[in-house]
PDB file of N, CA, C and O in Angstrom:
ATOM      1  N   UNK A   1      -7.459 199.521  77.458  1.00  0.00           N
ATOM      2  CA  UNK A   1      -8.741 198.920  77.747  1.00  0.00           C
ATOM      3  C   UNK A   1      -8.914 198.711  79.247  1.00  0.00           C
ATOM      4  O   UNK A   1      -9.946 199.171  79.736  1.00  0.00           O
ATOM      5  N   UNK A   2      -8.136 198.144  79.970  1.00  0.00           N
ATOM      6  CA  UNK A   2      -8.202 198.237  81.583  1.00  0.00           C
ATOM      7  C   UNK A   2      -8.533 199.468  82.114  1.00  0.00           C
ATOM      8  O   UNK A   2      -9.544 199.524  82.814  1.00  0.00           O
ATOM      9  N   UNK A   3      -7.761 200.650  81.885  1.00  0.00           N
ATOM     10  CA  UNK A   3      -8.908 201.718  82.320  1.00  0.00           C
ATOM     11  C   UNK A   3     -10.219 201.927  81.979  1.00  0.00           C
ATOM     12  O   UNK A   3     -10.997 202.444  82.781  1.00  0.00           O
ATOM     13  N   UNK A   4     -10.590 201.544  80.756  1.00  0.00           N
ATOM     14  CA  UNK A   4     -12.354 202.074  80.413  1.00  0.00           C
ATOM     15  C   UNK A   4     -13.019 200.986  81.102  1.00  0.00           C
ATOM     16  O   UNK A   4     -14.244 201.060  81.189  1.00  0.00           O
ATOM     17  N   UNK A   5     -12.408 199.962  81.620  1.00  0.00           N
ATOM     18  CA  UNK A   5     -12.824 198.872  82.307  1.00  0.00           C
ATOM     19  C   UNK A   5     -12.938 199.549  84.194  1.00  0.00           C
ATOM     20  O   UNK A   5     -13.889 199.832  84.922  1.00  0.00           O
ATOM     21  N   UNK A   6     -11.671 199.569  84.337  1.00  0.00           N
ATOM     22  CA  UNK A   6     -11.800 200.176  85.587  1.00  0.00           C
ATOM     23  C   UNK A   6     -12.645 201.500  85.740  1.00  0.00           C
ATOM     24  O   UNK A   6     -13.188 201.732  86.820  1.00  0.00           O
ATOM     25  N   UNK A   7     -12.749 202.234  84.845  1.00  0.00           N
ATOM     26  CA  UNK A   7     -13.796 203.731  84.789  1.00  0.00           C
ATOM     27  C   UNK A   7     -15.316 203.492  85.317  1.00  0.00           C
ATOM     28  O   UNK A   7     -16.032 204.262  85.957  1.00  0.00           O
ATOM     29  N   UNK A   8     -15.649 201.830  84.718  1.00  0.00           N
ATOM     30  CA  UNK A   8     -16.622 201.507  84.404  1.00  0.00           C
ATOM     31  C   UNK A   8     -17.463 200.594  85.776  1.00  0.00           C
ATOM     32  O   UNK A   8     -18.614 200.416  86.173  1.00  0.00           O
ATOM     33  N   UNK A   9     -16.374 200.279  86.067  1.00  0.00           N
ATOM     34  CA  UNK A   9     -16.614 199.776  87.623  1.00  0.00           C
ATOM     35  C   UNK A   9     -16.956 200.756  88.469  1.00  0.00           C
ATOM     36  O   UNK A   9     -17.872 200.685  89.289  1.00  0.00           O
ATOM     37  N   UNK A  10     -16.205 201.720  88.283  1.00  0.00           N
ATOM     38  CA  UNK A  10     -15.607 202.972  89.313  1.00  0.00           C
ATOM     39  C   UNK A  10     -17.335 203.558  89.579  1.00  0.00           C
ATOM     40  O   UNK A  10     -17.948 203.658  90.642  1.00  0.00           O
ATOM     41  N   UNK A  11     -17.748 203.848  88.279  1.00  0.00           N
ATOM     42  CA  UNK A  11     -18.862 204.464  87.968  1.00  0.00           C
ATOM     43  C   UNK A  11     -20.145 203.734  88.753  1.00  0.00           C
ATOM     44  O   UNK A  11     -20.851 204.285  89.598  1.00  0.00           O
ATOM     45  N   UNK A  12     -20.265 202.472  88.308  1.00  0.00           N
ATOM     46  CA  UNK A  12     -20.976 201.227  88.689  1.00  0.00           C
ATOM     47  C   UNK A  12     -21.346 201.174  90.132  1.00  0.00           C
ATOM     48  O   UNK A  12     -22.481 201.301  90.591  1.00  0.00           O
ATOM     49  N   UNK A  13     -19.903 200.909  90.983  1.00  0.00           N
ATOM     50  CA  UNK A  13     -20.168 201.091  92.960  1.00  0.00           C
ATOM     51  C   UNK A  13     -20.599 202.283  93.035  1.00  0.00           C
ATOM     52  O   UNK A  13     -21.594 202.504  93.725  1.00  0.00           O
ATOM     53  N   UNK A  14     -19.947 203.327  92.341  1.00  0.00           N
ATOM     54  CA  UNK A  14     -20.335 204.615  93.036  1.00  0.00           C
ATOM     55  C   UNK A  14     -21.837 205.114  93.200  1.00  0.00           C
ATOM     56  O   UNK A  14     -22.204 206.136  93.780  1.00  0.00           O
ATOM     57  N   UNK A  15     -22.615 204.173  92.564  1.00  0.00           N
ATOM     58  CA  UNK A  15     -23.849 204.563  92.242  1.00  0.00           C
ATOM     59  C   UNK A  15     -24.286 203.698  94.267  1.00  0.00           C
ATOM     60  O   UNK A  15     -25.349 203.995  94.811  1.00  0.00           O
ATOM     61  N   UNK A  16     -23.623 203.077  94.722  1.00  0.00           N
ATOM     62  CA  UNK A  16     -23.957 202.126  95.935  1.00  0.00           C
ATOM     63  C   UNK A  16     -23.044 202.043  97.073  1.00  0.00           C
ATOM     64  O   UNK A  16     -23.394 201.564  98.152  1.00  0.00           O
ATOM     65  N   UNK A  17     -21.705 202.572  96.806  1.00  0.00           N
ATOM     66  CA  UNK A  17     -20.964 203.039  97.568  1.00  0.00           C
ATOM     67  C   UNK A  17     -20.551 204.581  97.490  1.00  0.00           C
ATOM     68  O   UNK A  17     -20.755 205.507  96.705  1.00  0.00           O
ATOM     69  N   UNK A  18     -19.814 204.380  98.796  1.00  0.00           N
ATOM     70  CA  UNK A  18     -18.481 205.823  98.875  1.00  0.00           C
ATOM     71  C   UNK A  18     -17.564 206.352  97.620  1.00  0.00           C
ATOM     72  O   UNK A  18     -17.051 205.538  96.852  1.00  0.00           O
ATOM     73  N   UNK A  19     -17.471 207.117  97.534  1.00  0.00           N
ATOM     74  CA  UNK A  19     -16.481 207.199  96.161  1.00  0.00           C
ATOM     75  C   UNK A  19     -14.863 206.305  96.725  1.00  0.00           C
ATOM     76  O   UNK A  19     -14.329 205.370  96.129  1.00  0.00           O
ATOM     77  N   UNK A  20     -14.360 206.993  98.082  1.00  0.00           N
ATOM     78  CA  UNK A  20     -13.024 206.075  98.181  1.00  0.00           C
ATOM     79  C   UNK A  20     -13.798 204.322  97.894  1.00  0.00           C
ATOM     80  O   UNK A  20     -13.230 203.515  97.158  1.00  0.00           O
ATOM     81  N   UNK A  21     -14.530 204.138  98.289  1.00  0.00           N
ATOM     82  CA  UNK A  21     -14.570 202.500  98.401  1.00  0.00           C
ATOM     83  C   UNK A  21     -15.333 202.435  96.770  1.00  0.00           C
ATOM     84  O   UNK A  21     -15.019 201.353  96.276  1.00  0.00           O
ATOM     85  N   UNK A  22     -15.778 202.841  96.286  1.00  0.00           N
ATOM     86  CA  UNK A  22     -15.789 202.777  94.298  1.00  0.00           C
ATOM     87  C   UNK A  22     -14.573 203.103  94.067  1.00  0.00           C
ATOM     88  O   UNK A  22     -14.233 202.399  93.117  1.00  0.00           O
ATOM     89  N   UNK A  23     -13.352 204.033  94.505  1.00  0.00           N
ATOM     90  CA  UNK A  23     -12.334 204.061  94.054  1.00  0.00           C
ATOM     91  C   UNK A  23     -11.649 202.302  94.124  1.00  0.00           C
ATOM     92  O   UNK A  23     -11.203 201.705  93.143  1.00  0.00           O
ATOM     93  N   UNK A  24     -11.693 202.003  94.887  1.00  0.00           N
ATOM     94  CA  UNK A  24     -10.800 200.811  95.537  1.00  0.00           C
ATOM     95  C   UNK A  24     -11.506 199.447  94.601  1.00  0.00           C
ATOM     96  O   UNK A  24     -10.719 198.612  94.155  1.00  0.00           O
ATOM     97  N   UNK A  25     -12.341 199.358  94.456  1.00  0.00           N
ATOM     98  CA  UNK A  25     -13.380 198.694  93.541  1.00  0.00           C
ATOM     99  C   UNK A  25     -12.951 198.483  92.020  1.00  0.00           C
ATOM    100  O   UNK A  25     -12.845 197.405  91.436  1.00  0.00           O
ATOM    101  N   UNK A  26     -12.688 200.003  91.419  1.00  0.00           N
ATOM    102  CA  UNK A  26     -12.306 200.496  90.059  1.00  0.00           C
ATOM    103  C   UNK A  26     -10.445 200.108  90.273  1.00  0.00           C
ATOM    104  O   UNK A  26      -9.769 200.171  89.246  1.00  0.00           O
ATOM    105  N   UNK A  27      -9.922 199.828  91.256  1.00  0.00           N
ATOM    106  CA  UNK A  27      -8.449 199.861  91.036  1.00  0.00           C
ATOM    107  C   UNK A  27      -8.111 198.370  90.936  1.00  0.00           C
ATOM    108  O   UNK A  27      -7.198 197.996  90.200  1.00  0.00           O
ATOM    109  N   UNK A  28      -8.917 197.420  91.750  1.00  0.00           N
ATOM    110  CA  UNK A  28      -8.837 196.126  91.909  1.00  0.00           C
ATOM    111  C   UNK A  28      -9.176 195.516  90.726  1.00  0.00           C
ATOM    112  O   UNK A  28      -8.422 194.759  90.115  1.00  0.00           O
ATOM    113  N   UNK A  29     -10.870 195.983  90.202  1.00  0.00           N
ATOM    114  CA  UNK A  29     -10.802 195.463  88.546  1.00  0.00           C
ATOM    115  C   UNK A  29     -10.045 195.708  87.835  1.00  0.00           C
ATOM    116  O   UNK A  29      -9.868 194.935  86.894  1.00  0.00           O
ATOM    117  N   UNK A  30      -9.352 196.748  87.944  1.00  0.00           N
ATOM    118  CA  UNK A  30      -8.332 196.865  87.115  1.00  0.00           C
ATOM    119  C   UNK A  30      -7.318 196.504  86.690  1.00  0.00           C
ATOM    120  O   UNK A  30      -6.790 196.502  85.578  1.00  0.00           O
ATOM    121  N   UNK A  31      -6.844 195.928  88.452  1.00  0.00           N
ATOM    122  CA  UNK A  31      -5.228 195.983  88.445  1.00  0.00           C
ATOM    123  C   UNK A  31      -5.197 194.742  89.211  1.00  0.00           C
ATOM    124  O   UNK A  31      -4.400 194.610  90.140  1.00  0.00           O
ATOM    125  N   UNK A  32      -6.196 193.628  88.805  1.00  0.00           N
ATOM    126  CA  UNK A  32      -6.691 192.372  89.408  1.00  0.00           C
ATOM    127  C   UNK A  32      -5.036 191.268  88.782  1.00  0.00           C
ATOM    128  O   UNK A  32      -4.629 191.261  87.620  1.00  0.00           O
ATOM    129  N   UNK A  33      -4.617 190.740  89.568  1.00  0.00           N
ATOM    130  CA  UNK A  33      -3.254 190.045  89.342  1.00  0.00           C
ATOM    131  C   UNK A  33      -3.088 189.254  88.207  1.00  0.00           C
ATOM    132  O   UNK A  33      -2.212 189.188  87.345  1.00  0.00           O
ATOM    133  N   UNK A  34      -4.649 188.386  88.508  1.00  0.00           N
ATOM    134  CA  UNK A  34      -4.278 187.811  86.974  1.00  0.00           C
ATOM    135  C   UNK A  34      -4.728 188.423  85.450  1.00  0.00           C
ATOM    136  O   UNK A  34      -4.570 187.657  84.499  1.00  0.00           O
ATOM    137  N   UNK A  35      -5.193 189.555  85.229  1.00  0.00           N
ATOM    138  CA  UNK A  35      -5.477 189.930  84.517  1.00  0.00           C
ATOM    139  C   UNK A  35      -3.681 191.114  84.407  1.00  0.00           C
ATOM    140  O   UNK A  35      -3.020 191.278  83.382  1.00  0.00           O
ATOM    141  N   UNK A  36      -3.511 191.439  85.171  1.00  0.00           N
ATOM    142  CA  UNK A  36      -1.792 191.760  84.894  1.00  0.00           C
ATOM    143  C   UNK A  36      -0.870 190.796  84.404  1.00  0.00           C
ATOM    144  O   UNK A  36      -0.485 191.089  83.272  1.00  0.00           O
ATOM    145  N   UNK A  37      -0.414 189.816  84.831  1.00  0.00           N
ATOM    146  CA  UNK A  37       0.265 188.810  84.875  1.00  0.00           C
ATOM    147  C   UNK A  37       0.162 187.565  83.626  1.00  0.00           C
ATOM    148  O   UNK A  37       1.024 186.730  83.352  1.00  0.00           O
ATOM    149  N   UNK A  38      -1.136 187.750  83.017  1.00  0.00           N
ATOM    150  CA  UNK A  38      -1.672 187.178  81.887  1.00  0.00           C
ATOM    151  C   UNK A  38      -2.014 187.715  80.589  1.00  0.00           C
ATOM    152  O   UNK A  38      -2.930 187.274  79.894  1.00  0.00           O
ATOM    153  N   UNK A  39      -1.026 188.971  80.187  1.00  0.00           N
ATOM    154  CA  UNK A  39      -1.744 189.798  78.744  1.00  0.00           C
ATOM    155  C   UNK A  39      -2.082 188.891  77.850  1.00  0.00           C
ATOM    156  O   UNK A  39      -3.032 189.206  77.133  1.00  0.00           O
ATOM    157  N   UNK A  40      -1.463 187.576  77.621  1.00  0.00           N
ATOM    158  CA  UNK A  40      -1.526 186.894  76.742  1.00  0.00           C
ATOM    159  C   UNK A  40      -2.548 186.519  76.457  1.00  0.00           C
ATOM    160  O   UNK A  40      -2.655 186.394  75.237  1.00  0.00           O
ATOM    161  N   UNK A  41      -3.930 186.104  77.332  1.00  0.00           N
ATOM    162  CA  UNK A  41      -5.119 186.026  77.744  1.00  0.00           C
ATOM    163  C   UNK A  41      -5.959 187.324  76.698  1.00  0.00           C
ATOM    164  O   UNK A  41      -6.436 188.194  77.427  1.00  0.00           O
ATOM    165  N   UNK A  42      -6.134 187.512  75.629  1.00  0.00           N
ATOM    166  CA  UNK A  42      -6.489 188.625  75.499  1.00  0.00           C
ATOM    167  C   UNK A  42      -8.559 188.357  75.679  1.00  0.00           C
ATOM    168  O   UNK A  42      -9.264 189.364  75.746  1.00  0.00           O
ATOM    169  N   UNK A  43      -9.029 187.320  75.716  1.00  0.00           N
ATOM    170  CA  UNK A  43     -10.663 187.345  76.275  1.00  0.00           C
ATOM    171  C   UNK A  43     -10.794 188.143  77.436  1.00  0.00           C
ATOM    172  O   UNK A  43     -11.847 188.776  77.509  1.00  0.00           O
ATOM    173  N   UNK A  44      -9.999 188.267  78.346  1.00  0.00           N
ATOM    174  CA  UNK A  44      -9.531 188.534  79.469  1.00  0.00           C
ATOM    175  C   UNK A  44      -9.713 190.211  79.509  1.00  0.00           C
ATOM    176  O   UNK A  44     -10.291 190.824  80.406  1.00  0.00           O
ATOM    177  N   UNK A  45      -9.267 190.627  78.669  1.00  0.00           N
ATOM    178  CA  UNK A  45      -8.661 192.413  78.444  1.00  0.00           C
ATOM    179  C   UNK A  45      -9.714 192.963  77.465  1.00  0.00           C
ATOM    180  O   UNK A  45      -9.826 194.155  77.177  1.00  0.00           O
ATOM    181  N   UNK A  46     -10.550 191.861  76.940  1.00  0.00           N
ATOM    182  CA  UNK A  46     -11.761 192.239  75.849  1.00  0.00           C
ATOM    183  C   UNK A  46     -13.095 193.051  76.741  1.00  0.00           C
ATOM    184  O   UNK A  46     -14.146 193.508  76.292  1.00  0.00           O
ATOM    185  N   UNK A  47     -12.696 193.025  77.838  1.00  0.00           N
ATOM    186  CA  UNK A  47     -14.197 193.210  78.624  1.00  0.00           C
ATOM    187  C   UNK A  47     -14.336 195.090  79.062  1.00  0.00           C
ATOM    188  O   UNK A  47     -14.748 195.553  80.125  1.00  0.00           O
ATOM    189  N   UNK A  48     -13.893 195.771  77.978  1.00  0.00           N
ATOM    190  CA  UNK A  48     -13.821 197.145  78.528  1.00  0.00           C
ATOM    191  C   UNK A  48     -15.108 197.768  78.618  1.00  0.00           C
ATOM    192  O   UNK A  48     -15.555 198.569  79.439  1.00  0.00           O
ATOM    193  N   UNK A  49     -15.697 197.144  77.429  1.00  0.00           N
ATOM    194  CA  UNK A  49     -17.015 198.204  78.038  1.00  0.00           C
ATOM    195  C   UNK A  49     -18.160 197.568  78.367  1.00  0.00           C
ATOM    196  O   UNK A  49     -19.242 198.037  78.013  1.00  0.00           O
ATOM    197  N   UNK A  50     -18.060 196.267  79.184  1.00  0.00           N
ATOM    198  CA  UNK A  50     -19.178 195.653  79.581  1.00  0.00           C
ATOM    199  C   UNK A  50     -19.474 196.607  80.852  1.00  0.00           C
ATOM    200  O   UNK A  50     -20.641 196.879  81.134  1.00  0.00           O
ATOM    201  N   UNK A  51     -18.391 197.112  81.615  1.00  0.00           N
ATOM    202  CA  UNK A  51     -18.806 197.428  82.984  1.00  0.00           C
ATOM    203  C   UNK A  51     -19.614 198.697  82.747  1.00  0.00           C
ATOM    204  O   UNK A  51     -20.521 198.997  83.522  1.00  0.00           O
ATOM    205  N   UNK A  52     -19.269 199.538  81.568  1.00  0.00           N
ATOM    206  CA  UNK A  52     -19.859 200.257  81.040  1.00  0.00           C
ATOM    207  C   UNK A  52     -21.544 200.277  80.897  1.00  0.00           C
ATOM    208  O   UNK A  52     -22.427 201.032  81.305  1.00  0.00           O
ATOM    209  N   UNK A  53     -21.498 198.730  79.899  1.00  0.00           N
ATOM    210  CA  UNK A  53     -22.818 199.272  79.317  1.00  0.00           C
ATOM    211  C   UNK A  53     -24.243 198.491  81.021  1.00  0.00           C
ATOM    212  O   UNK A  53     -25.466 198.623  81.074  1.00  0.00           O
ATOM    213  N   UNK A  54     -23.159 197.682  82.189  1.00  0.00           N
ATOM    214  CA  UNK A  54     -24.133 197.214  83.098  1.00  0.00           C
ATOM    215  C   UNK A  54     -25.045 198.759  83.865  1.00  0.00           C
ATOM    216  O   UNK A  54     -26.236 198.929  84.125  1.00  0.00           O
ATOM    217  N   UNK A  55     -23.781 199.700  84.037  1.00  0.00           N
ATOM    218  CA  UNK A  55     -23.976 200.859  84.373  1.00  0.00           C
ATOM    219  C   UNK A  55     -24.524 201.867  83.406  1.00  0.00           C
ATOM    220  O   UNK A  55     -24.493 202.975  83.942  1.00  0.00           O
ATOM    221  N   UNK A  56     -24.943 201.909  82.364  1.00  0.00           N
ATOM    222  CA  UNK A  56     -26.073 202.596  81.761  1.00  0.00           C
ATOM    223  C   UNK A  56     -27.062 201.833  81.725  1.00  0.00           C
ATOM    224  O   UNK A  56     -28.122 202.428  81.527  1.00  0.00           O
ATOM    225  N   UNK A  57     -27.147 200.532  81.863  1.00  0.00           N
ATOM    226  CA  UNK A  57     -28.414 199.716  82.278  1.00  0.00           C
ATOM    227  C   UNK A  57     -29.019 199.826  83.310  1.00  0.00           C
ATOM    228  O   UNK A  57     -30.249 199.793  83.259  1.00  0.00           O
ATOM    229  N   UNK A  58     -28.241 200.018  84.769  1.00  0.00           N
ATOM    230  CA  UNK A  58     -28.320 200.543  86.141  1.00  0.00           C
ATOM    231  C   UNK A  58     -29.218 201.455  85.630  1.00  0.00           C
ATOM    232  O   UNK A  58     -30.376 201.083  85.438  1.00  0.00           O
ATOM    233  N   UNK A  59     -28.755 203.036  85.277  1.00  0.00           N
ATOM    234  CA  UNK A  59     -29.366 204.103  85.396  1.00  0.00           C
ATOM    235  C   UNK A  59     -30.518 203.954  84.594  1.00  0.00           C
ATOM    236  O   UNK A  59     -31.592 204.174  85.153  1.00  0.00           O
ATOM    237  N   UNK A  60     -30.529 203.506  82.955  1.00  0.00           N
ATOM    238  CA  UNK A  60     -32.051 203.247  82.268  1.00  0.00           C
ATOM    239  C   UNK A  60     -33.503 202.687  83.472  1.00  0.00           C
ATOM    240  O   UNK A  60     -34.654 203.109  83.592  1.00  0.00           O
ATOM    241  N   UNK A  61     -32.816 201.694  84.114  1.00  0.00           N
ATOM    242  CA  UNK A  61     -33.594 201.182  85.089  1.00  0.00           C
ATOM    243  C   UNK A  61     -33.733 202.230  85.990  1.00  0.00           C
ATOM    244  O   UNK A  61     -34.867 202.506  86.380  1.00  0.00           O
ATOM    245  N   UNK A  62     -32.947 202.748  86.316  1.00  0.00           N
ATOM    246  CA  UNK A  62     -33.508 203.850  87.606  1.00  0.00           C
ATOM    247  C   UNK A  62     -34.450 204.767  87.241  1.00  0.00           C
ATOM    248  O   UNK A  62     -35.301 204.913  88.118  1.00  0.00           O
ATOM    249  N   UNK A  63     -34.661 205.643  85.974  1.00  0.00           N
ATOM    250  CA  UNK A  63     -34.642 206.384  85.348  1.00  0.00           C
ATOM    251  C   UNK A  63     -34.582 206.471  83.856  1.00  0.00           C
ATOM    252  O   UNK A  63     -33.561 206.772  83.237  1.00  0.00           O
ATOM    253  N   UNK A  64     -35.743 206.189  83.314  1.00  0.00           N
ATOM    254  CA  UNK A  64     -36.398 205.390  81.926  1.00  0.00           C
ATOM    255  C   UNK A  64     -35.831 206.832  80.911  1.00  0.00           C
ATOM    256  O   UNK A  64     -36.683 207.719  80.861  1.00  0.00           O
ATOM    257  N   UNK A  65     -34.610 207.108  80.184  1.00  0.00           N
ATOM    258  CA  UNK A  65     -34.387 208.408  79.814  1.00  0.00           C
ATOM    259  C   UNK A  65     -33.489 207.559  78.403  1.00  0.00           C
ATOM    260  O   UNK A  65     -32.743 206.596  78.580  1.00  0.00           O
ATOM    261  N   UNK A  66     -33.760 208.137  77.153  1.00  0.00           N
ATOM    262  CA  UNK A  66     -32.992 207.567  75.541  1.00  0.00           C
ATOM    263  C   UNK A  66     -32.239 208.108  76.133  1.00  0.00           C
ATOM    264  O   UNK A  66     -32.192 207.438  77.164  1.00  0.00           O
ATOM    265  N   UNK A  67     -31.375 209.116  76.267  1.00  0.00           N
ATOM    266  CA  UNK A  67     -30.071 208.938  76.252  1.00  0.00           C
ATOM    267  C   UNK A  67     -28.951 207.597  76.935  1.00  0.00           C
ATOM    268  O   UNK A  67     -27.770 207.281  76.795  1.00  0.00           O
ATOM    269  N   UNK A  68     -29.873 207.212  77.541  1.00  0.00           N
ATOM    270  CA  UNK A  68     -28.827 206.458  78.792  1.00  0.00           C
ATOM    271  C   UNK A  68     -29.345 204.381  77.678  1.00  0.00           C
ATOM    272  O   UNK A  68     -28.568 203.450  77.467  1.00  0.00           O
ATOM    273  N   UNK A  69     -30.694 204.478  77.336  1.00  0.00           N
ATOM    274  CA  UNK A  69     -30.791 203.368  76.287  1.00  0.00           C
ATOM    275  C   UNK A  69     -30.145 203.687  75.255  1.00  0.00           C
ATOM    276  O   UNK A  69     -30.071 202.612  74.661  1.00  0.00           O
ATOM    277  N   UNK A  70     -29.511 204.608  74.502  1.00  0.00           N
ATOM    278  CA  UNK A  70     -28.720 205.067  73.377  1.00  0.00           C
ATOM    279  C   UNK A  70     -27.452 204.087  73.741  1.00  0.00           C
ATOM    280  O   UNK A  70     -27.133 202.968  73.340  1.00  0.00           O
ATOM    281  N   UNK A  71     -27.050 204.725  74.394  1.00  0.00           N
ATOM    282  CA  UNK A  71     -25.699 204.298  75.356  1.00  0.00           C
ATOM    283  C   UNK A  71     -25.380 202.833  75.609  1.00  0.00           C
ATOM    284  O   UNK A  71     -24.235 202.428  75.412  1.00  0.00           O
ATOM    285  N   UNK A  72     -26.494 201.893  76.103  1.00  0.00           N
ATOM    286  CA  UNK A  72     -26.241 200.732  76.296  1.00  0.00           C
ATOM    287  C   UNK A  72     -26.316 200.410  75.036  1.00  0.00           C
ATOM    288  O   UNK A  72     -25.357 199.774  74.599  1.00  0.00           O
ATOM    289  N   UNK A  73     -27.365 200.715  74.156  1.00  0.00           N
ATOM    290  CA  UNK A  73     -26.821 200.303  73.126  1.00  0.00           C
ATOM    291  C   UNK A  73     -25.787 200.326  72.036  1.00  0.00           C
ATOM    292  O   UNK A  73     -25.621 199.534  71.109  1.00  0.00           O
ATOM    293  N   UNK A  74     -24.937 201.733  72.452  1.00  0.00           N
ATOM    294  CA  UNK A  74     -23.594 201.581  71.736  1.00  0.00           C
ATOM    295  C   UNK A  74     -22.196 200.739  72.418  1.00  0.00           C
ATOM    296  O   UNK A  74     -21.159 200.319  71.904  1.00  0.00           O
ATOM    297  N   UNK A  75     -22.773 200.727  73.932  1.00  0.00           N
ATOM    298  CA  UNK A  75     -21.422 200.020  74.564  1.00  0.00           C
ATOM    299  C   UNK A  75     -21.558 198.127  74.409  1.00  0.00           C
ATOM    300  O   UNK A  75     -20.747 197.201  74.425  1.00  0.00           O
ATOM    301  N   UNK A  76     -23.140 198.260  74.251  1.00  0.00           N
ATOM    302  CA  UNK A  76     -23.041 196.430  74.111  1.00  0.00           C
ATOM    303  C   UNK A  76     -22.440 196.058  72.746  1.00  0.00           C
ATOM    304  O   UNK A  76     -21.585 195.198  72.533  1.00  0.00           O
ATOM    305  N   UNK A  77     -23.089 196.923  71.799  1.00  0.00           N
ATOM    306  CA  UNK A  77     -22.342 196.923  70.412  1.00  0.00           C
ATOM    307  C   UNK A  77     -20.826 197.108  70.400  1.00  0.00           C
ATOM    308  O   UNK A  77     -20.259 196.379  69.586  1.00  0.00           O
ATOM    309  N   UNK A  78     -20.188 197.762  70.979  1.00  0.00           N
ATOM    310  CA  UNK A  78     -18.807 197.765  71.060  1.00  0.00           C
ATOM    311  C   UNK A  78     -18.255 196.353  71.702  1.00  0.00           C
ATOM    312  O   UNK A  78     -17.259 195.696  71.400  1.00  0.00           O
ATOM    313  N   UNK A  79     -19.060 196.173  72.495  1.00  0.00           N
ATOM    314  CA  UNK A  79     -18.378 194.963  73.339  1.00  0.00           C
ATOM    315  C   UNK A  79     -18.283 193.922  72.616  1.00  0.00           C
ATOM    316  O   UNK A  79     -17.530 192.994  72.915  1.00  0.00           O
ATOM    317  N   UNK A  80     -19.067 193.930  71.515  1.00  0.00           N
ATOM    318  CA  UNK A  80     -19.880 192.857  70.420  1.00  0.00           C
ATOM    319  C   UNK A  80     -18.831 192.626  69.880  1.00  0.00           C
ATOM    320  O   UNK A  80     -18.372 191.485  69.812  1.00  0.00           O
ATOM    321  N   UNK A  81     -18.131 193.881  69.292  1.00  0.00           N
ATOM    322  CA  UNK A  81     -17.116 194.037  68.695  1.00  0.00           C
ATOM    323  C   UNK A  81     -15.815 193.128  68.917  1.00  0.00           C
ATOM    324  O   UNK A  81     -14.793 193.343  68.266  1.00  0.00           O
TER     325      UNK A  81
END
């Protein structure tokens, strides 16, 4: 789950940054200390596809297209999950 989390970030800056500095962005959410250091925390590790569905919300807004409202609506539903 930390990677589809970090993917999701990655995706997110890149739409506003550099790809190295969305890289660095996507590695930090990821590999953020206390979210290492705390598995036990699992609310914590639940958040994989929020970053997801902010970033098909991004683009719906940019660019009014169902595929990309399809999408938020399967990643908020997952997140639901």
């Amino acid at each position: 789950m930390h990677g589809l989390s970090g993917l999701g970030v990655f995706l997110l800056t890149r739409r506003f940054v550099s790809a190295p500095a969305a890289l660095v962005g996507g590695m930090l959410y990821t590999f953020y200390p206390t979210r290492v250091e705390h598995p036990g925390h699992y609310y914590m590790l639940a958040t994989g596809y929020l970053p997801l569905a902010v970033y098909f919300t991004e683009r719906w807004l940019d660019e009014v297209r169902n595929r990309d409202a399809a999408l938020i609506t399967v990643t908020f539903g997952l997140q639901l999950l």
